[in-house]
N, CA, C and O atoms as a Tripos MOL2 file, in Angstrom:
@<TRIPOS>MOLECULE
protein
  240   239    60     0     0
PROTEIN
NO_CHARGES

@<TRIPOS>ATOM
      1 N           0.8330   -1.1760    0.0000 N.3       1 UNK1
      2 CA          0.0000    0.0000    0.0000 C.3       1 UNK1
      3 C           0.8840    1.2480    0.0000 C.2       1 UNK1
      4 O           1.7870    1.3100    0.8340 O.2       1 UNK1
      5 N           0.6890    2.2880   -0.9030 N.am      2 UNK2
      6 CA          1.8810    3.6200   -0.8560 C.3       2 UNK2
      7 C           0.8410    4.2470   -0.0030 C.2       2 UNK2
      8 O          -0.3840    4.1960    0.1080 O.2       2 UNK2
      9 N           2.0030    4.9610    0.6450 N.am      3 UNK3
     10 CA          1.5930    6.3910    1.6300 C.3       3 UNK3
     11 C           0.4340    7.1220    0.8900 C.2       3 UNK3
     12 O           0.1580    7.2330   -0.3040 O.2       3 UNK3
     13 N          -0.2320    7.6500    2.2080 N.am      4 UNK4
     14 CA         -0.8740    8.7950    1.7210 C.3       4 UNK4
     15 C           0.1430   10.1920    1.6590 C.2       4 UNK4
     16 O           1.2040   10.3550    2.2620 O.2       4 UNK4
     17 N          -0.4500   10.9950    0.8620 N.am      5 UNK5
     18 CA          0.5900   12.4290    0.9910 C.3       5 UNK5
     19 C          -0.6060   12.8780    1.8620 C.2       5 UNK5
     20 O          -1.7200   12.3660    1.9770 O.2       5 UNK5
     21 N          -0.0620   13.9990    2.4560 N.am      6 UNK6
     22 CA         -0.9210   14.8300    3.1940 C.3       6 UNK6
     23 C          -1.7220   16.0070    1.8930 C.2       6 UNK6
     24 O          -1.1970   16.4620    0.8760 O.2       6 UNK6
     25 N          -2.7700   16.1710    2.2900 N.am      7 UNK7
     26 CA         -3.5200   17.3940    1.4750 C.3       7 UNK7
     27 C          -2.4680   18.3430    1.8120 C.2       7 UNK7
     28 O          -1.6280   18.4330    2.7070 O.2       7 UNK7
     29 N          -2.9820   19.3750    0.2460 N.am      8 UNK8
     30 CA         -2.2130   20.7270    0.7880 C.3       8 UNK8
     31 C          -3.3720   21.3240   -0.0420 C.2       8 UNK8
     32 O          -3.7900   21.0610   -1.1700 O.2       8 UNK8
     33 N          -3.7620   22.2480    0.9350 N.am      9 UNK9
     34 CA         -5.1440   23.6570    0.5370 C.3       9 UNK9
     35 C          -4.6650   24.1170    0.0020 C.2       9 UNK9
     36 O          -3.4400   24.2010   -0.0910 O.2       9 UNK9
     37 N          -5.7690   24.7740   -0.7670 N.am     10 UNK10
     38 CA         -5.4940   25.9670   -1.8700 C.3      10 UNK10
     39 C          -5.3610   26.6850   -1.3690 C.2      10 UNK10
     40 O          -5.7360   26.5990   -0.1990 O.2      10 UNK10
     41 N          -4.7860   27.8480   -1.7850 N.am     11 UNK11
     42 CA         -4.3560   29.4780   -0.9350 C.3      11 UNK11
     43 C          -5.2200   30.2070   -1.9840 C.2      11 UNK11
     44 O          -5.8120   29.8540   -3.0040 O.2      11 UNK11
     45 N          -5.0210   31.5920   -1.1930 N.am     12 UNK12
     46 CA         -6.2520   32.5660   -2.2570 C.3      12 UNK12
     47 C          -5.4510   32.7660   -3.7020 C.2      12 UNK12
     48 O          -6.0780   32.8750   -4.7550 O.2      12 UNK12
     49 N          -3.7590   32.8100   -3.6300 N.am     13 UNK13
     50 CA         -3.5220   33.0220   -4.9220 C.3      13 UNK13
     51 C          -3.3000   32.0790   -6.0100 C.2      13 UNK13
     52 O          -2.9050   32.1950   -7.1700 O.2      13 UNK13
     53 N          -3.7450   30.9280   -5.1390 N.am     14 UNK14
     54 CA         -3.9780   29.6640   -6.4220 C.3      14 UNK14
     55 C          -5.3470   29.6140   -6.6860 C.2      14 UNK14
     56 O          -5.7050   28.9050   -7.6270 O.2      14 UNK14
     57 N          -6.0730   30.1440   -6.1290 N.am     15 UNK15
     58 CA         -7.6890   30.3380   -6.5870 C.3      15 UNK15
     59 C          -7.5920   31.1090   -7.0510 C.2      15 UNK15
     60 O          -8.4230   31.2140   -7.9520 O.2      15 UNK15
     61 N          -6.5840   32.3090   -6.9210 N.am     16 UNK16
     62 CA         -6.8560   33.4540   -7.9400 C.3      16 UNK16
     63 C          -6.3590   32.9270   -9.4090 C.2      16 UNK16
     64 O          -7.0440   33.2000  -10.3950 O.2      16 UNK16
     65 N          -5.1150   32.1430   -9.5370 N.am     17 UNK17
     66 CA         -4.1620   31.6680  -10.7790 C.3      17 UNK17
     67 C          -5.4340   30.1960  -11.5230 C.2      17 UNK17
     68 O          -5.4930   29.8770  -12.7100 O.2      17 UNK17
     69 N          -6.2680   29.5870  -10.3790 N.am     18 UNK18
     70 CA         -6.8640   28.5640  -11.1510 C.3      18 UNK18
     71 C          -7.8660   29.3510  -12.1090 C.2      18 UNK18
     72 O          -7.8720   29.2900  -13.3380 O.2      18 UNK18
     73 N          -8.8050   30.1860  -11.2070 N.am     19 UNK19
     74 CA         -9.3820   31.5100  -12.3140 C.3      19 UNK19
     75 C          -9.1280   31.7840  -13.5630 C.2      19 UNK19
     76 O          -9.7910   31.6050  -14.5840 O.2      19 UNK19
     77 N          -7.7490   32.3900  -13.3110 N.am     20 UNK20
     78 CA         -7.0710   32.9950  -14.3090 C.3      20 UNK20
     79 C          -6.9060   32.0710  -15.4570 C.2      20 UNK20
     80 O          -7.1850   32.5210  -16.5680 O.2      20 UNK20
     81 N          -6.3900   30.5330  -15.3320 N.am     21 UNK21
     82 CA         -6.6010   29.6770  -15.9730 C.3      21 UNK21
     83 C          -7.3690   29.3850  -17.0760 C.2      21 UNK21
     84 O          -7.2760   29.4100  -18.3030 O.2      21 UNK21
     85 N          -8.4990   28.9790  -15.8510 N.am     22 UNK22
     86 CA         -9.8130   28.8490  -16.5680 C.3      22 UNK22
     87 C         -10.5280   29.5000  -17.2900 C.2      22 UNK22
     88 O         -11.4130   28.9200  -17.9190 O.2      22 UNK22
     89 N         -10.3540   30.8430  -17.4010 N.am     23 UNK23
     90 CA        -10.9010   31.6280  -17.7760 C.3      23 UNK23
     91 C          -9.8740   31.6840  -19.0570 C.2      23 UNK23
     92 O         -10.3550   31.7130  -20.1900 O.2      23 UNK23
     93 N          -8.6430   31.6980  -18.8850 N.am     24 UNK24
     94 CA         -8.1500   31.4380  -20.3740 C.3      24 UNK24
     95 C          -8.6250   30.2550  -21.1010 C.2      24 UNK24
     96 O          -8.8570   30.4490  -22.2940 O.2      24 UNK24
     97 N          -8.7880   29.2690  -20.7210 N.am     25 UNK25
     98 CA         -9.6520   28.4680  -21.8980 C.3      25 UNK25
     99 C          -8.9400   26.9790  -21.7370 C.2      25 UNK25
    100 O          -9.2190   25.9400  -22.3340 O.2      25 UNK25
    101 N          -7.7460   27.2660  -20.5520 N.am     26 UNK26
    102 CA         -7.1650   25.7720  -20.2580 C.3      26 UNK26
    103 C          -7.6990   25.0900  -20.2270 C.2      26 UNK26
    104 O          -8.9010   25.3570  -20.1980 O.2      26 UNK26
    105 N          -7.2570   23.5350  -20.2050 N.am     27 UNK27
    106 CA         -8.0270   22.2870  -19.8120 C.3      27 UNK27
    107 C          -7.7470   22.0430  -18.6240 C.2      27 UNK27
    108 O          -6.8950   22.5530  -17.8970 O.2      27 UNK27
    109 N          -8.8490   20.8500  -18.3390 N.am     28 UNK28
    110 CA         -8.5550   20.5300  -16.4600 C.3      28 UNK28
    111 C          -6.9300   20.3070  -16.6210 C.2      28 UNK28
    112 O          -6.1800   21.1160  -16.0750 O.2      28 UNK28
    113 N          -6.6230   19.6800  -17.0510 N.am     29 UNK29
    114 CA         -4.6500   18.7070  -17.4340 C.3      29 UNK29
    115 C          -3.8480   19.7200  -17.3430 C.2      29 UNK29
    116 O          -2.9290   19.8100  -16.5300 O.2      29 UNK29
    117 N          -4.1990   20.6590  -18.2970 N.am     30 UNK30
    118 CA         -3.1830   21.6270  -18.4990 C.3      30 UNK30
    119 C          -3.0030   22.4150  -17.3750 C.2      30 UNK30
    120 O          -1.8690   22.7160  -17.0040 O.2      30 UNK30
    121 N          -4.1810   22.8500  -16.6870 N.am     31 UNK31
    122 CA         -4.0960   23.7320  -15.3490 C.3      31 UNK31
    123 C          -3.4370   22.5860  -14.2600 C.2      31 UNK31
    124 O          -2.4090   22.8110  -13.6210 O.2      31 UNK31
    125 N          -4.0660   21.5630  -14.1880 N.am     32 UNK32
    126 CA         -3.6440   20.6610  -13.2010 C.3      32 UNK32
    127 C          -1.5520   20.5740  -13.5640 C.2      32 UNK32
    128 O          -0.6180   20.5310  -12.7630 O.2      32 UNK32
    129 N          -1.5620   20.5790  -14.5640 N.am     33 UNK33
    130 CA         -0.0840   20.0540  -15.1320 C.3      33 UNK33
    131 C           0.9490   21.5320  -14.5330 C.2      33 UNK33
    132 O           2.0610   21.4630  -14.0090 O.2      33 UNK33
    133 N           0.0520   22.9260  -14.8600 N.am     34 UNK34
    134 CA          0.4990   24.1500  -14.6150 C.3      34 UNK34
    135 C           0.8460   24.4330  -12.8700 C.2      34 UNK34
    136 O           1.7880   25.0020  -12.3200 O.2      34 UNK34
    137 N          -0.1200   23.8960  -12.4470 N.am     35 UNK35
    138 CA          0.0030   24.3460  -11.0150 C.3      35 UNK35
    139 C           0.1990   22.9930   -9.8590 C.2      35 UNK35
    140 O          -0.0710   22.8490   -8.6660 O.2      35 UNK35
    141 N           0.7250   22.2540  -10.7680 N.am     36 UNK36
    142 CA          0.9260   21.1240  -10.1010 C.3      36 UNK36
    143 C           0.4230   19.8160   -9.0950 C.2      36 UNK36
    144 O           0.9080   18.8980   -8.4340 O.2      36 UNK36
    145 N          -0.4300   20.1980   -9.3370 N.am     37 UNK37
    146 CA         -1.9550   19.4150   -8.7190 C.3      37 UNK37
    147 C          -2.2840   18.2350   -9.3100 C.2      37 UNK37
    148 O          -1.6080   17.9700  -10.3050 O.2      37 UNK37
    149 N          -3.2870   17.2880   -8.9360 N.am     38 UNK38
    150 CA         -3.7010   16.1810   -9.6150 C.3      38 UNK38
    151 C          -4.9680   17.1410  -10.7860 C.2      38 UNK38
    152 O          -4.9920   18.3720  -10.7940 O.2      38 UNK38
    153 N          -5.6000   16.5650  -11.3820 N.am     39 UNK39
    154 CA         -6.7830   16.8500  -12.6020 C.3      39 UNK39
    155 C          -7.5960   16.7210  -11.3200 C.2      39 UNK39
    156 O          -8.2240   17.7270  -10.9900 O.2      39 UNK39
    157 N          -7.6850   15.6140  -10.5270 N.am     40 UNK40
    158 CA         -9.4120   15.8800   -9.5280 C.3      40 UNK40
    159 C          -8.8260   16.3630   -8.5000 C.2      40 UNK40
    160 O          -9.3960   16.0210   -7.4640 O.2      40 UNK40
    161 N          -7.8930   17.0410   -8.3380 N.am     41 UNK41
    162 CA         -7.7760   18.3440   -7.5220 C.3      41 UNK41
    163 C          -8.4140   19.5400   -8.1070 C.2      41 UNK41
    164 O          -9.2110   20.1850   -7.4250 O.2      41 UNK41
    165 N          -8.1500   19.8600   -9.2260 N.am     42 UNK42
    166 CA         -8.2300   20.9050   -9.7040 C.3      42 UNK42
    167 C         -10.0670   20.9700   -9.5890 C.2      42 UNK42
    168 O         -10.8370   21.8310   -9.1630 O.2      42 UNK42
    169 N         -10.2780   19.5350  -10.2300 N.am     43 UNK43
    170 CA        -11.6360   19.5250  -11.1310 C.3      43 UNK43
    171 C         -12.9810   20.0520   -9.4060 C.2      43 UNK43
    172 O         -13.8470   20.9130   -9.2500 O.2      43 UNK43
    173 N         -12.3630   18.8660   -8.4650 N.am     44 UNK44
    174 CA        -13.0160   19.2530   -7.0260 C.3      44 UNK44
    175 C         -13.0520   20.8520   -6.4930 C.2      44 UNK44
    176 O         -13.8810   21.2260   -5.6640 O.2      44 UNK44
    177 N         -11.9600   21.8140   -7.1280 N.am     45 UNK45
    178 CA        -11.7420   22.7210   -6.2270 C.3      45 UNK45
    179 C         -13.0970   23.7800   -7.7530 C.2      45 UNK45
    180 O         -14.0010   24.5820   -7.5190 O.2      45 UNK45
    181 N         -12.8290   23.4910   -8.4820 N.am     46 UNK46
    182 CA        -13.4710   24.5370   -9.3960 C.3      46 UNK46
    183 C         -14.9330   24.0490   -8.8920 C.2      46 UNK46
    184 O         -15.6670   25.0050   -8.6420 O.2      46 UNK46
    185 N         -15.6790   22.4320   -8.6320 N.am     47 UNK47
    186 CA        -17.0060   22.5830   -7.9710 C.3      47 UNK47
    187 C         -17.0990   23.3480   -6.4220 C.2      47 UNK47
    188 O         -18.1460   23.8730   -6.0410 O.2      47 UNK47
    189 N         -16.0560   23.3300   -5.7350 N.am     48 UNK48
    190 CA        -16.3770   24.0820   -4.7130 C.3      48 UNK48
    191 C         -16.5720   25.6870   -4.7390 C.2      48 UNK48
    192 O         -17.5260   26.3450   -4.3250 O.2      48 UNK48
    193 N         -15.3060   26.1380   -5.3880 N.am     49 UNK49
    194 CA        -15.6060   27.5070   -5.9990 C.3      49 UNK49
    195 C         -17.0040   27.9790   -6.6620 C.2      49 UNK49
    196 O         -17.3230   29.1400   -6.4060 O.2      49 UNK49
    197 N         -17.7700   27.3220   -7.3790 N.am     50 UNK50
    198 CA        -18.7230   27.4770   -8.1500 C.3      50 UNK50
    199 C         -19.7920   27.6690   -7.1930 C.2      50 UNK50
    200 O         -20.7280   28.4600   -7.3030 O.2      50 UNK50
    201 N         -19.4840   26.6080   -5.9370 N.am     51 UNK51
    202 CA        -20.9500   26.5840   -4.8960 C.3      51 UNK51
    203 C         -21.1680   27.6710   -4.0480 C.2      51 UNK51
    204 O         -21.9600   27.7480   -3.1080 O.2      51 UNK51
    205 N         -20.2890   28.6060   -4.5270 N.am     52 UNK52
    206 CA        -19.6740   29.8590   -3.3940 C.3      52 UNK52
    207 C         -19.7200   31.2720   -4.9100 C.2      52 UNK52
    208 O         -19.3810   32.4480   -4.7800 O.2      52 UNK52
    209 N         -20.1120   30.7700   -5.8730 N.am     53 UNK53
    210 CA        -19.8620   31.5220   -6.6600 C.3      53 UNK53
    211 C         -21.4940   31.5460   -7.6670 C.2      53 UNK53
    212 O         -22.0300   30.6180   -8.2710 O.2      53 UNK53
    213 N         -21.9270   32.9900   -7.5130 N.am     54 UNK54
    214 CA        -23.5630   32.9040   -7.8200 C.3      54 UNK54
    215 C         -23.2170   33.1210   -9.7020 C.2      54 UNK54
    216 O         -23.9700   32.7120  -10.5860 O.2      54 UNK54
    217 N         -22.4110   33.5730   -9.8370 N.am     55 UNK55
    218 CA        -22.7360   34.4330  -11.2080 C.3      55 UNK55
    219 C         -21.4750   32.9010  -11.9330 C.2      55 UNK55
    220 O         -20.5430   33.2550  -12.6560 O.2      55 UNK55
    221 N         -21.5550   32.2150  -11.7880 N.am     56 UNK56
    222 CA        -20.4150   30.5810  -12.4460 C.3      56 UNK56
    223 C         -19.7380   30.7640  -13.1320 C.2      56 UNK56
    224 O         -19.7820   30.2050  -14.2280 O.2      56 UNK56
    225 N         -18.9630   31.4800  -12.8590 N.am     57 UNK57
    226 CA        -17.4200   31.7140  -13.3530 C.3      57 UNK57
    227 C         -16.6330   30.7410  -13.5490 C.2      57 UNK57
    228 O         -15.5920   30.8890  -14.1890 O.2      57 UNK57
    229 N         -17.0620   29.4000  -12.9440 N.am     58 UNK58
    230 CA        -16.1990   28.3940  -12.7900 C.3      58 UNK58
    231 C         -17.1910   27.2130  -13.4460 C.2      58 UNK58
    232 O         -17.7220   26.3530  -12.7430 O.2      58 UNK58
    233 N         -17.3970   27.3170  -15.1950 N.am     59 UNK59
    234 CA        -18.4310   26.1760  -15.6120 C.3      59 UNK59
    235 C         -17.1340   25.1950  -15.9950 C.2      59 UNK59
    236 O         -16.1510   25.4760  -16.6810 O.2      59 UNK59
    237 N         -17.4180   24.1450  -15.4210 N.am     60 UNK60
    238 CA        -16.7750   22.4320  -15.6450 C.3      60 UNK60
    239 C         -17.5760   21.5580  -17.2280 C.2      60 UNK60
    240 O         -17.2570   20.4070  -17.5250 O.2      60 UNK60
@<TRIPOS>BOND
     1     1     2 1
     2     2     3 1
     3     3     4 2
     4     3     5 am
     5     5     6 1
     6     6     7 1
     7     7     8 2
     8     7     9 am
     9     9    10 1
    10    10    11 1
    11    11    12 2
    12    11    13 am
    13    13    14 1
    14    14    15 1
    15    15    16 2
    16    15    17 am
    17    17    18 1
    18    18    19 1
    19    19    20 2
    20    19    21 am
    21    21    22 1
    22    22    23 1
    23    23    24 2
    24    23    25 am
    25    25    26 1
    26    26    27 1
    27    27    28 2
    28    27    29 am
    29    29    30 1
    30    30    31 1
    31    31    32 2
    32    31    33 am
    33    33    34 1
    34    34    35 1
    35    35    36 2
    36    35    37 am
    37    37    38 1
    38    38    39 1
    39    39    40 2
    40    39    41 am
    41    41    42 1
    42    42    43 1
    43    43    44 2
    44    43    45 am
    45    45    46 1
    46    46    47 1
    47    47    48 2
    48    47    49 am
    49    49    50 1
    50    50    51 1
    51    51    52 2
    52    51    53 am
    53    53    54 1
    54    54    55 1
    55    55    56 2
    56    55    57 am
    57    57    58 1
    58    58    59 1
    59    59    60 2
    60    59    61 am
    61    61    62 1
    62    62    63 1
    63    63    64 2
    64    63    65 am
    65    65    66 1
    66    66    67 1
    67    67    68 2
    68    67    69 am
    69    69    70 1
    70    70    71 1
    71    71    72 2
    72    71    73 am
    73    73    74 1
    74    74    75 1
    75    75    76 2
    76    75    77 am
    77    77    78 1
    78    78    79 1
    79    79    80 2
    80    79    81 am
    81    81    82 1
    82    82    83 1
    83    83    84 2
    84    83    85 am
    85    85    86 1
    86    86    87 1
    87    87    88 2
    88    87    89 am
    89    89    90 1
    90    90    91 1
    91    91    92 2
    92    91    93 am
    93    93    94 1
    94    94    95 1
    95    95    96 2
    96    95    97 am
    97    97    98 1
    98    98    99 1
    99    99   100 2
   100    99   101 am
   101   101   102 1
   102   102   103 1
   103   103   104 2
   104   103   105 am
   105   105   106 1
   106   106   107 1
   107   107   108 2
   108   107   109 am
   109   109   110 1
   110   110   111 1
   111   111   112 2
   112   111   113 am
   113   113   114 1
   114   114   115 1
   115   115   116 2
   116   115   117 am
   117   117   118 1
   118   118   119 1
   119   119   120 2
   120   119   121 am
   121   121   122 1
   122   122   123 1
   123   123   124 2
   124   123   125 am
   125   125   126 1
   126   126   127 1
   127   127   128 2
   128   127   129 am
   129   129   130 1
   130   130   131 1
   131   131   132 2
   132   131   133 am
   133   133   134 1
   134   134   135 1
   135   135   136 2
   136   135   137 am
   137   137   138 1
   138   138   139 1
   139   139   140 2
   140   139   141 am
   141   141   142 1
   142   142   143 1
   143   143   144 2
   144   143   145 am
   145   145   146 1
   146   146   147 1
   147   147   148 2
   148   147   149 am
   149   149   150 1
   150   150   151 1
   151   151   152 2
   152   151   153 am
   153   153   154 1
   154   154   155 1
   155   155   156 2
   156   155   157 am
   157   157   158 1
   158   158   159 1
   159   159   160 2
   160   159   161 am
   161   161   162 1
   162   162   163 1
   163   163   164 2
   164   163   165 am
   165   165   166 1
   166   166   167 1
   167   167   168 2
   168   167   169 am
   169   169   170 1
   170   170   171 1
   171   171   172 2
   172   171   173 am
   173   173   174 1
   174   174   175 1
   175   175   176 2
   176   175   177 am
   177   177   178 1
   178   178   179 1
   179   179   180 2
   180   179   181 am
   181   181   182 1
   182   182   183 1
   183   183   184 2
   184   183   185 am
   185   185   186 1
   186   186   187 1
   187   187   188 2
   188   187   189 am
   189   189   190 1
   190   190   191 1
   191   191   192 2
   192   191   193 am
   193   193   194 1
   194   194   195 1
   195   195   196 2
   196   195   197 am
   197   197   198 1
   198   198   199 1
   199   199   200 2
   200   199   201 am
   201   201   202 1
   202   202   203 1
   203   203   204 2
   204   203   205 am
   205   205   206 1
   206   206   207 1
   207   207   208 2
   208   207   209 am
   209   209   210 1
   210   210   211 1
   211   211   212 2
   212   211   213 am
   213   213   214 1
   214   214   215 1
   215   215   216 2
   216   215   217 am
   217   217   218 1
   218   218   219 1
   219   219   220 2
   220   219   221 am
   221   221   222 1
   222   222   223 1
   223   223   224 2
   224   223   225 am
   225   225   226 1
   226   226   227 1
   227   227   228 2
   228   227   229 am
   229   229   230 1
   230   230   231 1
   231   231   232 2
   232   231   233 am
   233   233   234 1
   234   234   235 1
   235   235   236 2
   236   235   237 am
   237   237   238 1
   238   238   239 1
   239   239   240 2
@<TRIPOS>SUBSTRUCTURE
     1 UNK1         2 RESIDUE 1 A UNK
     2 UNK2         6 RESIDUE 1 A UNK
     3 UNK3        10 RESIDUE 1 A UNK
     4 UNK4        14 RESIDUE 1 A UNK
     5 UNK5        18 RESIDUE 1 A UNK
     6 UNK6        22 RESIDUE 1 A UNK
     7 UNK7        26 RESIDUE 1 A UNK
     8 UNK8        30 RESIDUE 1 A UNK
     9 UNK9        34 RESIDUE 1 A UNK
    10 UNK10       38 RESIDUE 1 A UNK
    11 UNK11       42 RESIDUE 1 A UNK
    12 UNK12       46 RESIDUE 1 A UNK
    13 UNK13       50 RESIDUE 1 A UNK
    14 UNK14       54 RESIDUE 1 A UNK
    15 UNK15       58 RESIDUE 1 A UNK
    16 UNK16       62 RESIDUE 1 A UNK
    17 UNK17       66 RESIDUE 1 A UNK
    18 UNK18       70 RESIDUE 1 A UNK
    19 UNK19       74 RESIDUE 1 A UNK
    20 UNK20       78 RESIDUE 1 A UNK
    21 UNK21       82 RESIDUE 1 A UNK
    22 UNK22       86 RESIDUE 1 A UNK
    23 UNK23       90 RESIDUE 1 A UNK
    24 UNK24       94 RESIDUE 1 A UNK
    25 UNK25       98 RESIDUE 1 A UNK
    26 UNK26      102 RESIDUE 1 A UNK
    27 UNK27      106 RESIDUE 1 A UNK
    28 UNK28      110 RESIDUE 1 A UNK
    29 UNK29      114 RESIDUE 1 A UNK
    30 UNK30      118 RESIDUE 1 A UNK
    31 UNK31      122 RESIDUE 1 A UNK
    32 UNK32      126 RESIDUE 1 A UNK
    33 UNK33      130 RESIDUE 1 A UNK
    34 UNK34      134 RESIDUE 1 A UNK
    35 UNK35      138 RESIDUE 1 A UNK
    36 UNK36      142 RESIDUE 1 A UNK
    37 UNK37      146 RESIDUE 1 A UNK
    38 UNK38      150 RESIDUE 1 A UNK
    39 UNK39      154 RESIDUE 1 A UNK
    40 UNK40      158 RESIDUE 1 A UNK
    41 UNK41      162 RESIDUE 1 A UNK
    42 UNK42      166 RESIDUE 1 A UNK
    43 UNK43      170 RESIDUE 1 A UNK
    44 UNK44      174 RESIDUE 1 A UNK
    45 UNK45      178 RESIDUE 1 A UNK
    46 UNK46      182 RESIDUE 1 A UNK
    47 UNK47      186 RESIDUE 1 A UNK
    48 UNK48      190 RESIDUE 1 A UNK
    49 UNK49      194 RESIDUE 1 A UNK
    50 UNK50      198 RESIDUE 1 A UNK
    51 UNK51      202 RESIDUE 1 A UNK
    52 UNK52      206 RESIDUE 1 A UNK
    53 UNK53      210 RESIDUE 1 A UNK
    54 UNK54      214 RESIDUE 1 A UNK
    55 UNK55      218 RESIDUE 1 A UNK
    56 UNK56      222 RESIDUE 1 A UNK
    57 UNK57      226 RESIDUE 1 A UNK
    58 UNK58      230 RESIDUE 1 A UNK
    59 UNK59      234 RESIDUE 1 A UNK
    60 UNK60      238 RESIDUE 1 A UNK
C-alpha cells in the first residue's frame, strides 16, 4: 500500500491563478499540469468555488 501524501489547501492566490486559468480556456490537465496538482484536484476545487460563486465563473 503507498503512503498517503498529506492534502495541501489551496491558498487565495492559487484560486486566484486557477481563475485565471480557466478563464483562459485551459483544460482541467493543463491547469492541473500548470500548477501542479492532480486533474481531480483541480476539477473538485473549481465545484467548490462554483458553490460559493452565484454568477459561475467556474463552468466544468
Amino acid at each position: 500500500m503507498k503512503p498517503v501524501k498529506p492534502r495541501r489547501r489551496f491558498t487565495e492566490a492559487e484560486d486566484a491563478q486557477l481563475e485565471k486559468l480557466r478563464l483562459a480556456g485551459l483544460s482541467l490537465a493543463q491547469i492541473a499540469n500548470e500548477m501542479g496538482r492532480a486533474r481531480s484536484s483541480i476539477q473538485m476545487r473549481l465545484v467548490t468555488l462554483a458553490s460559493y460563486d452565484d454568477d459561475e465563473r467556474f463552468p466544468i
